[in-house]
mmCIF file of the N, C-alpha and C atoms, coordinates in Angstrom:
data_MODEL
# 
_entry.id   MODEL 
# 
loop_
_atom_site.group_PDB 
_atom_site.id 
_atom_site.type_symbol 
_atom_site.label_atom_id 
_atom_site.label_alt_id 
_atom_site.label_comp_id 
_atom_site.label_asym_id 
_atom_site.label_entity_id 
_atom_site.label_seq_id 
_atom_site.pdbx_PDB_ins_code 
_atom_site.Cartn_x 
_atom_site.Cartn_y 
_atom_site.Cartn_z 
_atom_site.occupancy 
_atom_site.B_iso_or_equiv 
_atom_site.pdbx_formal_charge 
_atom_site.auth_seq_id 
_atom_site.auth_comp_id 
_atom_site.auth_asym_id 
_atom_site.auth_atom_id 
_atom_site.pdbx_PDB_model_num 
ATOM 1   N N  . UNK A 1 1  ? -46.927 -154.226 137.779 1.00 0.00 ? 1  UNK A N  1 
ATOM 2   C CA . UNK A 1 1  ? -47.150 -153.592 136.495 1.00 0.00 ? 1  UNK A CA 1 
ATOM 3   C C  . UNK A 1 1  ? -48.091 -154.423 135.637 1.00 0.00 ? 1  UNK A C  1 
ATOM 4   N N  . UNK A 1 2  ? -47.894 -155.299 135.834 1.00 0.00 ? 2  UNK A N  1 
ATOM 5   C CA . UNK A 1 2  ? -49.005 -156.967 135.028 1.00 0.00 ? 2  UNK A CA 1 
ATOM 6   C C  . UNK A 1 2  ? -50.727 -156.633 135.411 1.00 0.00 ? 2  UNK A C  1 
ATOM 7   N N  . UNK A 1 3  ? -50.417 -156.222 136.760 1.00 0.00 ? 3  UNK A N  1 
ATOM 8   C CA . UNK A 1 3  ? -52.061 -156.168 137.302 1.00 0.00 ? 3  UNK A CA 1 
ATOM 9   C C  . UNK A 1 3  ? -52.473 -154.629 136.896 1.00 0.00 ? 3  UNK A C  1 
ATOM 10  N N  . UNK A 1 4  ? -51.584 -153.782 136.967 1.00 0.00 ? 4  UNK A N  1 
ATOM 11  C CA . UNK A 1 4  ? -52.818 -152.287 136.697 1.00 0.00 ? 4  UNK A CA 1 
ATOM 12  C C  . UNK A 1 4  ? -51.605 -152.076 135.388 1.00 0.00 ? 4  UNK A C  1 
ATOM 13  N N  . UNK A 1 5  ? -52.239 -152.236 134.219 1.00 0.00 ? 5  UNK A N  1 
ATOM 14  C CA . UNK A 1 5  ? -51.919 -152.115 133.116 1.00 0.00 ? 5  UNK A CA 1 
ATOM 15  C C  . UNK A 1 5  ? -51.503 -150.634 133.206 1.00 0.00 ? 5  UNK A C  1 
ATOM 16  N N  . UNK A 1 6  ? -52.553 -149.538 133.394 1.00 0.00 ? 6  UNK A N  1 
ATOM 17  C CA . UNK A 1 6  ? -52.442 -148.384 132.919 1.00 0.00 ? 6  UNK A CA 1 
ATOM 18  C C  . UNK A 1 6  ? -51.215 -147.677 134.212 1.00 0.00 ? 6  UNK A C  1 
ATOM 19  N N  . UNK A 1 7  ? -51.049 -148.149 135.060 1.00 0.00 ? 7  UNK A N  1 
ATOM 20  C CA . UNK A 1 7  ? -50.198 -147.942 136.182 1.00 0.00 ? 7  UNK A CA 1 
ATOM 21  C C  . UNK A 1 7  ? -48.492 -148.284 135.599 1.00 0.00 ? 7  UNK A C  1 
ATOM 22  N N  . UNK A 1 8  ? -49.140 -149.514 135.110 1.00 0.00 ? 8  UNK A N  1 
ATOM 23  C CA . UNK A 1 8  ? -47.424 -149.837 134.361 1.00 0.00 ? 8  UNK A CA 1 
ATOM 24  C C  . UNK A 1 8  ? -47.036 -148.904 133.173 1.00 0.00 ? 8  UNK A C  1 
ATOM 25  N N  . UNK A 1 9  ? -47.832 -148.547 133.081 1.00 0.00 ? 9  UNK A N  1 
ATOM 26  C CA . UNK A 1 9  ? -47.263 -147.736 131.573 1.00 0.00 ? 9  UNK A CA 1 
ATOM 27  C C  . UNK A 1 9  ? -46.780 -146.777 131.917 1.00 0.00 ? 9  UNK A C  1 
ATOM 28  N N  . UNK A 1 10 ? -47.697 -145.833 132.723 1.00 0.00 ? 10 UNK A N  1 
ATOM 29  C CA . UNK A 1 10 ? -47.147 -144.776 133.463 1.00 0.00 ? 10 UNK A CA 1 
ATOM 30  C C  . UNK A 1 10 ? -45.866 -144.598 133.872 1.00 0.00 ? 10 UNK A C  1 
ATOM 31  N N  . UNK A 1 11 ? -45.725 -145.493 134.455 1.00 0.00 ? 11 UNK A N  1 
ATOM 32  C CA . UNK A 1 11 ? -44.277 -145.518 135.557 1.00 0.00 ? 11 UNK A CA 1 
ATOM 33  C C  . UNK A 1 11 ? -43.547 -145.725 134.492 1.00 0.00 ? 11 UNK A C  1 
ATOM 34  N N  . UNK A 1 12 ? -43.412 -146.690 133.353 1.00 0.00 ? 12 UNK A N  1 
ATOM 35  C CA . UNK A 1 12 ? -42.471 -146.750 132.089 1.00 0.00 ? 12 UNK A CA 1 
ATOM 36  C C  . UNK A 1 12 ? -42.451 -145.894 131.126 1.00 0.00 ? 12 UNK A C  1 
ATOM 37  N N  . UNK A 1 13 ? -43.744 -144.982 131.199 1.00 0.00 ? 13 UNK A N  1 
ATOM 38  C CA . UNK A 1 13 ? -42.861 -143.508 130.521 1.00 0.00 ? 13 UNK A CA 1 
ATOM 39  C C  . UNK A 1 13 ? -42.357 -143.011 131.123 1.00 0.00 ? 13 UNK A C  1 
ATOM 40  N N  . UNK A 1 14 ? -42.420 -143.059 132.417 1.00 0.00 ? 14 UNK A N  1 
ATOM 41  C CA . UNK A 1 14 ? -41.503 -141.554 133.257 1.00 0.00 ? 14 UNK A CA 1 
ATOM 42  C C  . UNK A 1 14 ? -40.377 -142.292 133.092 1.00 0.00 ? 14 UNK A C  1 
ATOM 43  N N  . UNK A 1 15 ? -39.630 -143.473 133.348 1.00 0.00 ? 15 UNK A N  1 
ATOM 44  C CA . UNK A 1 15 ? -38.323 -144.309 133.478 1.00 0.00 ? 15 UNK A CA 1 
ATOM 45  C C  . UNK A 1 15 ? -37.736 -143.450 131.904 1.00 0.00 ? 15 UNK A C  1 
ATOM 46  N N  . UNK A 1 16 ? -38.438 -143.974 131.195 1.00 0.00 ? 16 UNK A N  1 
ATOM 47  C CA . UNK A 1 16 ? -37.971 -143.508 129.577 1.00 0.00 ? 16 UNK A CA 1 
ATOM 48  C C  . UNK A 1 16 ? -37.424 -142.292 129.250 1.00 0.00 ? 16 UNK A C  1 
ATOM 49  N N  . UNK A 1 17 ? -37.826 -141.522 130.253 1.00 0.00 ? 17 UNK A N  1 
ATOM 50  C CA . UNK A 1 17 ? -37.596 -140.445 130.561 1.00 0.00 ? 17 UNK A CA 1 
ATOM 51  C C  . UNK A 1 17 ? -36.066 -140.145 130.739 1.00 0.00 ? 17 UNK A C  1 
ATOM 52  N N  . UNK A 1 18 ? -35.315 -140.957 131.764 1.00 0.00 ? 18 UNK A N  1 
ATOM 53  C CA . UNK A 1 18 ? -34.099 -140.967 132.300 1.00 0.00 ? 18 UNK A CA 1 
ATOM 54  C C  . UNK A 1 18 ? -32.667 -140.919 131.299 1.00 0.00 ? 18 UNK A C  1 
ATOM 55  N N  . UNK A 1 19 ? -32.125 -140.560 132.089 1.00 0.00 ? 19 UNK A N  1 
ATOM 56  C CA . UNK A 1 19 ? -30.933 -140.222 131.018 1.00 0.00 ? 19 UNK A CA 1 
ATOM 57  C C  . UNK A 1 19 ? -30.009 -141.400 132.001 1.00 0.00 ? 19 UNK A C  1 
ATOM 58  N N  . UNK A 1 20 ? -29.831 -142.140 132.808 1.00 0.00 ? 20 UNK A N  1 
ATOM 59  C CA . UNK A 1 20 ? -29.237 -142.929 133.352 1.00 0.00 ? 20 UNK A CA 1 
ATOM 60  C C  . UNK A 1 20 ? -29.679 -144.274 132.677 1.00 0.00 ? 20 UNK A C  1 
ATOM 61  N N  . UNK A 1 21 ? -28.430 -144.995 132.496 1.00 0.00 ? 21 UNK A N  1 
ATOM 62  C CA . UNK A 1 21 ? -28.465 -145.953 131.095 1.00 0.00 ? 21 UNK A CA 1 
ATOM 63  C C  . UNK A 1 21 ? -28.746 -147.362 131.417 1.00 0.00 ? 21 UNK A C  1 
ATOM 64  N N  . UNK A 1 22 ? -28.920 -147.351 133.109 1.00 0.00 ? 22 UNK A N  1 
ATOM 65  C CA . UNK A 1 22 ? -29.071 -148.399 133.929 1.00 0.00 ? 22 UNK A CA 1 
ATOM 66  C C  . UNK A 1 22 ? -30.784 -148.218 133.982 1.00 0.00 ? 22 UNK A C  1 
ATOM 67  N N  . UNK A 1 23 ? -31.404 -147.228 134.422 1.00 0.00 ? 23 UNK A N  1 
ATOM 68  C CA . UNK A 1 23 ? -32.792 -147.350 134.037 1.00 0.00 ? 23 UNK A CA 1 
ATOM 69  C C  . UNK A 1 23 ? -33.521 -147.527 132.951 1.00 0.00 ? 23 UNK A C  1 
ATOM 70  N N  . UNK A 1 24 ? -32.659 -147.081 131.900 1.00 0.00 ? 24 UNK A N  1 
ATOM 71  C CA . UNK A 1 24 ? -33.071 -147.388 130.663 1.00 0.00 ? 24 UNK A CA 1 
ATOM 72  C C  . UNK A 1 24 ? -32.881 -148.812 130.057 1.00 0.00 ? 24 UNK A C  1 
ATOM 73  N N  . UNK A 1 25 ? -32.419 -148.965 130.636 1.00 0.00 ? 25 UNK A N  1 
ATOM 74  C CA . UNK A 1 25 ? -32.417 -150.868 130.312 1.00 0.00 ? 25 UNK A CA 1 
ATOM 75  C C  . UNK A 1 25 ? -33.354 -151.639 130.985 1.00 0.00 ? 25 UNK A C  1 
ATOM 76  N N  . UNK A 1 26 ? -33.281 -151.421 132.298 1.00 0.00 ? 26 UNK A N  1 
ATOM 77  C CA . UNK A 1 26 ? -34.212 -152.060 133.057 1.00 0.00 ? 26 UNK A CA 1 
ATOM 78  C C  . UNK A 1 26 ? -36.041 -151.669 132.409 1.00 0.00 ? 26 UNK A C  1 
ATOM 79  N N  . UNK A 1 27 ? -36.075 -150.648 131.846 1.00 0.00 ? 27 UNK A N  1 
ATOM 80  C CA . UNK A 1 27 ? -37.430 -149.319 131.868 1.00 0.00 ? 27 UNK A CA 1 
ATOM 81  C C  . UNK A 1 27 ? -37.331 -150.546 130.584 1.00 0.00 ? 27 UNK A C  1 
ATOM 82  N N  . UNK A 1 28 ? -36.783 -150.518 129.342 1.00 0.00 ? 28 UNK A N  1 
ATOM 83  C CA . UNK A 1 28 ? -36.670 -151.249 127.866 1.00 0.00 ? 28 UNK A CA 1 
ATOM 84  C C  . UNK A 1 28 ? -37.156 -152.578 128.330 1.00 0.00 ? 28 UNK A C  1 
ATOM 85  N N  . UNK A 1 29 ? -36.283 -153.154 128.917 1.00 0.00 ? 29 UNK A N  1 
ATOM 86  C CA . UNK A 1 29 ? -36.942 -154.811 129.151 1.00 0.00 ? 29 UNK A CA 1 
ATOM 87  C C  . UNK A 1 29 ? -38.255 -154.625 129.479 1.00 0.00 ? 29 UNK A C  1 
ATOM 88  N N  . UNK A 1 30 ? -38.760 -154.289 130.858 1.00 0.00 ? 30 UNK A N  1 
ATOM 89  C CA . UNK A 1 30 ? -40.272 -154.150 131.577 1.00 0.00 ? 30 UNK A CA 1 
ATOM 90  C C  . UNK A 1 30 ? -40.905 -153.718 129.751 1.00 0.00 ? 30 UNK A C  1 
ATOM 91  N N  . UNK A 1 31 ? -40.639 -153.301 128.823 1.00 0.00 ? 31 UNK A N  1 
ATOM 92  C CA . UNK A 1 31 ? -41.233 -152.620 127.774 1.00 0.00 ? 31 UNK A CA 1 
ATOM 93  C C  . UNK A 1 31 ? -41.249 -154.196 127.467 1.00 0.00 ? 31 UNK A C  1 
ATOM 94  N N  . UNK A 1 32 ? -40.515 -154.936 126.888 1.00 0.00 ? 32 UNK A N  1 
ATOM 95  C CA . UNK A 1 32 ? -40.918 -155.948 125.957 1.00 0.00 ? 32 UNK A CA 1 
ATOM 96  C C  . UNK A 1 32 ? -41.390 -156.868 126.769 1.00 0.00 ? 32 UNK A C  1 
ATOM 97  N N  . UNK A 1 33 ? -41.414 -157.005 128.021 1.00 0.00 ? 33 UNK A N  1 
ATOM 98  C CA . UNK A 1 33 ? -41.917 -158.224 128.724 1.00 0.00 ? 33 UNK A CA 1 
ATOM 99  C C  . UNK A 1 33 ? -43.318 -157.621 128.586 1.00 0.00 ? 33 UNK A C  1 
ATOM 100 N N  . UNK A 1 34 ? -43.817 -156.541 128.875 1.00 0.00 ? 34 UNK A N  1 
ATOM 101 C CA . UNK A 1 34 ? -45.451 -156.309 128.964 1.00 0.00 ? 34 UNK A CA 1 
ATOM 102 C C  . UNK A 1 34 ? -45.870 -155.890 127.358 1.00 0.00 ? 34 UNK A C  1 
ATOM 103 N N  . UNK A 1 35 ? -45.125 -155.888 126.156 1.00 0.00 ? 35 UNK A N  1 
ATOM 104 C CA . UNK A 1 35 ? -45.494 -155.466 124.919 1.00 0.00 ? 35 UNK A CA 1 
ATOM 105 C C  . UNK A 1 35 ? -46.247 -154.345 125.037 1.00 0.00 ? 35 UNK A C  1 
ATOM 106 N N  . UNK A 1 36 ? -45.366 -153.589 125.236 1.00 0.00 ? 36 UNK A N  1 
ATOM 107 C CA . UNK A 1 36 ? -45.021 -151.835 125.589 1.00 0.00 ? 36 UNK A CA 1 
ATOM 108 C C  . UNK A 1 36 ? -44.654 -150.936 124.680 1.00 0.00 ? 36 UNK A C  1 
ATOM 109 N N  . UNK A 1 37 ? -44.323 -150.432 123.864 1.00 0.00 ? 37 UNK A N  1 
ATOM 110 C CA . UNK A 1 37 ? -43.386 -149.034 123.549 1.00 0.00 ? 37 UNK A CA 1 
ATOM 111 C C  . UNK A 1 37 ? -42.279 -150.258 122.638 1.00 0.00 ? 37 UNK A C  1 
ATOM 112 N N  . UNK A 1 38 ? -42.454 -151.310 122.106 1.00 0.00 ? 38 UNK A N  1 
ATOM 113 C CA . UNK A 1 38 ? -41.365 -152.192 121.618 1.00 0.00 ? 38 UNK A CA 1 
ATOM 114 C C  . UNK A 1 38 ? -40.180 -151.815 121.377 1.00 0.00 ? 38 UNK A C  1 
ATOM 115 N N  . UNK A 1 39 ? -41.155 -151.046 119.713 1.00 0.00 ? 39 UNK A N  1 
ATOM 116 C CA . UNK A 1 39 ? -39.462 -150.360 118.989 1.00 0.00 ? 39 UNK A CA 1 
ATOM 117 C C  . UNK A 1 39 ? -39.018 -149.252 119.798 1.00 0.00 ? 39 UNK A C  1 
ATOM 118 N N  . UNK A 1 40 ? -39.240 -148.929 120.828 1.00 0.00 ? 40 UNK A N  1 
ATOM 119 C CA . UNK A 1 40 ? -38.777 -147.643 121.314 1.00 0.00 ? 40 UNK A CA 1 
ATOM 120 C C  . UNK A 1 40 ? -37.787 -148.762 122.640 1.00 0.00 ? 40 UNK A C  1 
ATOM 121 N N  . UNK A 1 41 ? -38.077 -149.607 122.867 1.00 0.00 ? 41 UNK A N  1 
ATOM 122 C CA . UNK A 1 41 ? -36.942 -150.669 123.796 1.00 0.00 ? 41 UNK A CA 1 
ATOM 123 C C  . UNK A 1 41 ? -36.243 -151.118 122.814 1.00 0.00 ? 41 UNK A C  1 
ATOM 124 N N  . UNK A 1 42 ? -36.362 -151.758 121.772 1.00 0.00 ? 42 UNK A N  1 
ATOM 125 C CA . UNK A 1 42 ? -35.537 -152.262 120.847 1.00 0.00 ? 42 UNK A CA 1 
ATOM 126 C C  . UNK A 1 42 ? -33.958 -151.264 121.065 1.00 0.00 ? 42 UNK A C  1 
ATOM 127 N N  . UNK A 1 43 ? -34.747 -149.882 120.223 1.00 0.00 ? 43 UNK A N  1 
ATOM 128 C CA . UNK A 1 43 ? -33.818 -148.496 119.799 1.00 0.00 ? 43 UNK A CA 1 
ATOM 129 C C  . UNK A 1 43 ? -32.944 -148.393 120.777 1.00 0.00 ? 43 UNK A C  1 
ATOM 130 N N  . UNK A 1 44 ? -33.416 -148.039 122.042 1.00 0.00 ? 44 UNK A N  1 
ATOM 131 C CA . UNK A 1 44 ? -32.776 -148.043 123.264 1.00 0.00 ? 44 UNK A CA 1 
ATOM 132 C C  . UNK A 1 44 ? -32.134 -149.406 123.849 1.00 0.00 ? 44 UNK A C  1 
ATOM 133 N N  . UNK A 1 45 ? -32.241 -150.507 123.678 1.00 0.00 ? 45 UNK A N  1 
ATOM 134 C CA . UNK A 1 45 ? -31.687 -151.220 124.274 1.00 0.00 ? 45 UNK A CA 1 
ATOM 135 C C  . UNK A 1 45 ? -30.666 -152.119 122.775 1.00 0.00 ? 45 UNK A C  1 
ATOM 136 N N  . UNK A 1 46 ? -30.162 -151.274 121.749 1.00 0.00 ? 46 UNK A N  1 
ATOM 137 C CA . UNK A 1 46 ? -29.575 -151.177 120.845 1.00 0.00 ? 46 UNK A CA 1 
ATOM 138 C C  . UNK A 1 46 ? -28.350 -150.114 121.175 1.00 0.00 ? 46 UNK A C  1 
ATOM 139 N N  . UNK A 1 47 ? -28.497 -149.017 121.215 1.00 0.00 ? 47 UNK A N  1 
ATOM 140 C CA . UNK A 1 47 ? -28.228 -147.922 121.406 1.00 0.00 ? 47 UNK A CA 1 
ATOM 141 C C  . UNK A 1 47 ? -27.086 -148.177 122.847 1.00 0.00 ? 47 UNK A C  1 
ATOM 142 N N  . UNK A 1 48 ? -27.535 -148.815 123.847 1.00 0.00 ? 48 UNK A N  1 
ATOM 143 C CA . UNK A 1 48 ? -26.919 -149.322 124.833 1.00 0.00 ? 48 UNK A CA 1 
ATOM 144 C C  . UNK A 1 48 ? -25.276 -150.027 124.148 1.00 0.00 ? 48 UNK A C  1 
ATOM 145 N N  . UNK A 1 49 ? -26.750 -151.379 123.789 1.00 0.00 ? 49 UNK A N  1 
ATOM 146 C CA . UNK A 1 49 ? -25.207 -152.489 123.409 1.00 0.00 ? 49 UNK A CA 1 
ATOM 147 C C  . UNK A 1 49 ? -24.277 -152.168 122.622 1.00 0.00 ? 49 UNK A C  1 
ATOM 148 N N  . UNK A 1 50 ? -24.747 -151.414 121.916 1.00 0.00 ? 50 UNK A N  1 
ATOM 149 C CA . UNK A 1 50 ? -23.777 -150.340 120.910 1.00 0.00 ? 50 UNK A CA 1 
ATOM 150 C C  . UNK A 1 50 ? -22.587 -150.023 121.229 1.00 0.00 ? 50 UNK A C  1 
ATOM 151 N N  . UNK A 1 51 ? -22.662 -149.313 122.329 1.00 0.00 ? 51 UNK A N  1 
ATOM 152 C CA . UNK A 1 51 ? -21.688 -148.581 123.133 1.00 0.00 ? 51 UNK A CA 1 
ATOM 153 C C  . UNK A 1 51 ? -21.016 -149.386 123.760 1.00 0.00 ? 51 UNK A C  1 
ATOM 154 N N  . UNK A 1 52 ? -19.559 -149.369 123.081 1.00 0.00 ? 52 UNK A N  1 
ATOM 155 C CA . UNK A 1 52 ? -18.626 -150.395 123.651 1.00 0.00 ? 52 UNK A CA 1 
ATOM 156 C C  . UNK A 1 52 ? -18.205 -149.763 125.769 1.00 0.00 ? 52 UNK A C  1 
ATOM 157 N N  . UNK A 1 53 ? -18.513 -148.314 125.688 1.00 0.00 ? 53 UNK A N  1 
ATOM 158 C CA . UNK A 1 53 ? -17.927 -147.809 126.899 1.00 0.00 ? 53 UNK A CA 1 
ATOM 159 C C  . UNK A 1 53 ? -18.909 -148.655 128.366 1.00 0.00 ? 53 UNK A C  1 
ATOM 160 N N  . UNK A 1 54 ? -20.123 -148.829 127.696 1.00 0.00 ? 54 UNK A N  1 
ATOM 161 C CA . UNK A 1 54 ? -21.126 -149.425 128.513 1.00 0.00 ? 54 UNK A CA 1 
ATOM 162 C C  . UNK A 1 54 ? -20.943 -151.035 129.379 1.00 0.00 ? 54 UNK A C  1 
ATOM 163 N N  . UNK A 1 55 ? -19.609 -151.771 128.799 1.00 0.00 ? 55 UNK A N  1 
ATOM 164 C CA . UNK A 1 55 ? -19.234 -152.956 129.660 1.00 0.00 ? 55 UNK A CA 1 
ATOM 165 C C  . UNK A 1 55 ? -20.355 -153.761 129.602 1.00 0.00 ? 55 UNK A C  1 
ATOM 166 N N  . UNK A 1 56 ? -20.589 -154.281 131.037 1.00 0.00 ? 56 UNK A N  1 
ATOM 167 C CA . UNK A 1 56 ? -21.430 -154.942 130.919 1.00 0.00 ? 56 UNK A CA 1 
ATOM 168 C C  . UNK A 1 56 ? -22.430 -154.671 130.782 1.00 0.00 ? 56 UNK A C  1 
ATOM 169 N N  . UNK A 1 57 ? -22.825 -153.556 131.289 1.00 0.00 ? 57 UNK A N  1 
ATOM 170 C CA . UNK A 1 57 ? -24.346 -152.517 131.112 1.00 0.00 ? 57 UNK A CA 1 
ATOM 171 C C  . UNK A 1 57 ? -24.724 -153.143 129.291 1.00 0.00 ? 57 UNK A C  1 
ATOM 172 N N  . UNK A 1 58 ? -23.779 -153.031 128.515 1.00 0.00 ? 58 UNK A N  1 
ATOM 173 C CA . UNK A 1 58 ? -24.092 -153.058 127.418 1.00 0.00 ? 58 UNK A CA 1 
ATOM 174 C C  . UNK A 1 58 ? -23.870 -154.524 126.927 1.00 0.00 ? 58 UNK A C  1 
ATOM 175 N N  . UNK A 1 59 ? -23.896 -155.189 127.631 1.00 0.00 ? 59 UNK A N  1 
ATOM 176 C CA . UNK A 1 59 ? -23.805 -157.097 127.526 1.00 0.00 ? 59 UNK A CA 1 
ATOM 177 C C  . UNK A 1 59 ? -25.202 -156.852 127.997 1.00 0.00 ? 59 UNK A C  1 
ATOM 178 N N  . UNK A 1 60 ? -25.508 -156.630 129.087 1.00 0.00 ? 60 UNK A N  1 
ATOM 179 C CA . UNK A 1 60 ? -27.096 -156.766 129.626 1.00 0.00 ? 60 UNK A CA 1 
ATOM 180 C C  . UNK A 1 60 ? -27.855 -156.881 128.385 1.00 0.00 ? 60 UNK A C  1 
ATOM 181 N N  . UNK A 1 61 ? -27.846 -155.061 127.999 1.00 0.00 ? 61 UNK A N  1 
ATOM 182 C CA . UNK A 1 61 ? -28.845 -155.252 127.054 1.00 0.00 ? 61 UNK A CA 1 
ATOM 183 C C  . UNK A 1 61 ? -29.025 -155.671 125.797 1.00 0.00 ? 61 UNK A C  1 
ATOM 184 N N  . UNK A 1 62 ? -27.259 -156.121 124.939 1.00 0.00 ? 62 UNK A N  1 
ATOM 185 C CA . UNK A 1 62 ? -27.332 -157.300 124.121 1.00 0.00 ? 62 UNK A CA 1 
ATOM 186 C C  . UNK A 1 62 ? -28.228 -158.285 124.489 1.00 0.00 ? 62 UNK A C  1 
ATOM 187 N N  . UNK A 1 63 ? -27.876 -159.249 125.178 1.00 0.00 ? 63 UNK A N  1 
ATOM 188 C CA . UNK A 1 63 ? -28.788 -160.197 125.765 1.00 0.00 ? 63 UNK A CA 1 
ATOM 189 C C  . UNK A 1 63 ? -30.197 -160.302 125.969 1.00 0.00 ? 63 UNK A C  1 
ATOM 190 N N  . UNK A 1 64 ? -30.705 -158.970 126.078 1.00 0.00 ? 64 UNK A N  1 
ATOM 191 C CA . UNK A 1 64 ? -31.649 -158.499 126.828 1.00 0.00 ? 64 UNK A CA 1 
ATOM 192 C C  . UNK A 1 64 ? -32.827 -158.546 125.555 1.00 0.00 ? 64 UNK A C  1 
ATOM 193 N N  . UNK A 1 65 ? -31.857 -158.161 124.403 1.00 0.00 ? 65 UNK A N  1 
ATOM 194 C CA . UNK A 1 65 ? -32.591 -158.337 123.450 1.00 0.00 ? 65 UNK A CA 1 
ATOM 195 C C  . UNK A 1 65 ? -32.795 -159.399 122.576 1.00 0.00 ? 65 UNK A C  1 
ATOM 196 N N  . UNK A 1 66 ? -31.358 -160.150 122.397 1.00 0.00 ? 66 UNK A N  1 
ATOM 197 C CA . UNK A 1 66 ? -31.375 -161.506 122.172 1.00 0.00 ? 66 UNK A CA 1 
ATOM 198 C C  . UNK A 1 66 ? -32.157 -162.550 122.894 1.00 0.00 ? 66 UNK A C  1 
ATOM 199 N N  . UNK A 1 67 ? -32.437 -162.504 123.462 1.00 0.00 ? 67 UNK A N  1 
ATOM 200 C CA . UNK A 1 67 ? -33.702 -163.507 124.128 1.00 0.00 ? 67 UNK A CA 1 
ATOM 201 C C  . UNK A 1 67 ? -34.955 -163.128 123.952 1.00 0.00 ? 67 UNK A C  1 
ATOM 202 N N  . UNK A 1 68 ? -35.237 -161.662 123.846 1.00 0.00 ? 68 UNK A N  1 
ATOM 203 C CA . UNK A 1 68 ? -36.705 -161.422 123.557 1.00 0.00 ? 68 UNK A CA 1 
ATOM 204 C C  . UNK A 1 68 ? -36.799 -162.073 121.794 1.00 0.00 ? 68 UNK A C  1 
ATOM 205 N N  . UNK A 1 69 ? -36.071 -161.797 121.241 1.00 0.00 ? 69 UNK A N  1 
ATOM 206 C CA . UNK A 1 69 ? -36.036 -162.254 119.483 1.00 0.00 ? 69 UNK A CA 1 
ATOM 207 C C  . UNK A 1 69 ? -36.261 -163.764 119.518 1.00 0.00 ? 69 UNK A C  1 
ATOM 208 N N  . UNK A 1 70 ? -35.469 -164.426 120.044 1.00 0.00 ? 70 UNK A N  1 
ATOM 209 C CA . UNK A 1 70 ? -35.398 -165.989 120.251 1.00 0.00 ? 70 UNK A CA 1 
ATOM 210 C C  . UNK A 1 70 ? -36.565 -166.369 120.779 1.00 0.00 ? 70 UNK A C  1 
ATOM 211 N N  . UNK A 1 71 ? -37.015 -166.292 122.207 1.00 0.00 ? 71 UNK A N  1 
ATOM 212 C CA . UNK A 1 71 ? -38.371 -166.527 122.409 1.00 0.00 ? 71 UNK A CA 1 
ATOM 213 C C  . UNK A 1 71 ? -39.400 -165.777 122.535 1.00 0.00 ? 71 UNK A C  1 
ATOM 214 N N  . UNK A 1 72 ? -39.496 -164.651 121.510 1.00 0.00 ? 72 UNK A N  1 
ATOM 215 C CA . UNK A 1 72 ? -40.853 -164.116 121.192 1.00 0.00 ? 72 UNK A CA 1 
ATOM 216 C C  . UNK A 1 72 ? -41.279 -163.463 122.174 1.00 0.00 ? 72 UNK A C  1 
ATOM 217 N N  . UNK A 1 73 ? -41.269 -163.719 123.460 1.00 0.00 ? 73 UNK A N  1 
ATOM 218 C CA . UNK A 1 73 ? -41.396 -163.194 124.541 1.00 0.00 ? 73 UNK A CA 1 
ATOM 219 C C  . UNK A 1 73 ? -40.010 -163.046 125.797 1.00 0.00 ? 73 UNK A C  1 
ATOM 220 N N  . UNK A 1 74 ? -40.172 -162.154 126.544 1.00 0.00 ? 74 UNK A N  1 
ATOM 221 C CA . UNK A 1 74 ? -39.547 -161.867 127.468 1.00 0.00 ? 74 UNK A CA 1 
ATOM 222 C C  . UNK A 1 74 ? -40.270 -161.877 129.015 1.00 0.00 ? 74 UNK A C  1 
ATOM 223 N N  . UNK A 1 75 ? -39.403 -162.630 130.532 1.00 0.00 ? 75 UNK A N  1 
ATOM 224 C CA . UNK A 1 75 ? -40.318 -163.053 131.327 1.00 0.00 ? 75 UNK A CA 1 
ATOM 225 C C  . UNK A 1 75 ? -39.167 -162.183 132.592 1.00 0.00 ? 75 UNK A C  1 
ATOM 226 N N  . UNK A 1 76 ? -39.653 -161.035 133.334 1.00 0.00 ? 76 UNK A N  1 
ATOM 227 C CA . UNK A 1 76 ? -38.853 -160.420 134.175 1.00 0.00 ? 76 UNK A CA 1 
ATOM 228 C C  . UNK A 1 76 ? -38.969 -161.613 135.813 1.00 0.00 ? 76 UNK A C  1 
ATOM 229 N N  . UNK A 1 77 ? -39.603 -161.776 136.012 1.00 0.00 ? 77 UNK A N  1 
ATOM 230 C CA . UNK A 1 77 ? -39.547 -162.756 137.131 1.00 0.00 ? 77 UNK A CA 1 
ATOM 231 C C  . UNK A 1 77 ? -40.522 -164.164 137.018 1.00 0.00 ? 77 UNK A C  1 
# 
């Protein structure tokens, strides 16, 4: 996604797309690691942690966002 910019985006609107709350987390992060669609990962990966029913799904994306805030950036591998 790093090397064909316009390839990554693509594929992260269609993810955004999903109503499965596990892609949408994963789809949100890839958003702030490439400075993507931000507030639209923020919303969504808010919206997640929110939801107490979400377990850990919704620890993920606490976290997920707490580290992008802390170091400004976010690094998927």
């Amino acid at each position: 996604m790093e090397l064909d910019i316009e390839f990554g985006h693509s594929c992260i609107d269609k993810l955004l797309t999903s109503k499965d709350e596990i892609i949408l987390t994963k789809a949100a992060a890839y958003c702030l690691a490439l400075n993507y669609r931000v507030e639209d990962a923020e919303k969504i990966l808010q919206e997640i942690a929110s939801d107490k029913s979400n377990g850990i799904l919704g620890f993920n994306a606490e976290m997920t966002l707490k580290v992008w805030k802390e170091q400004g950036y976010l690094k998927i591998y």
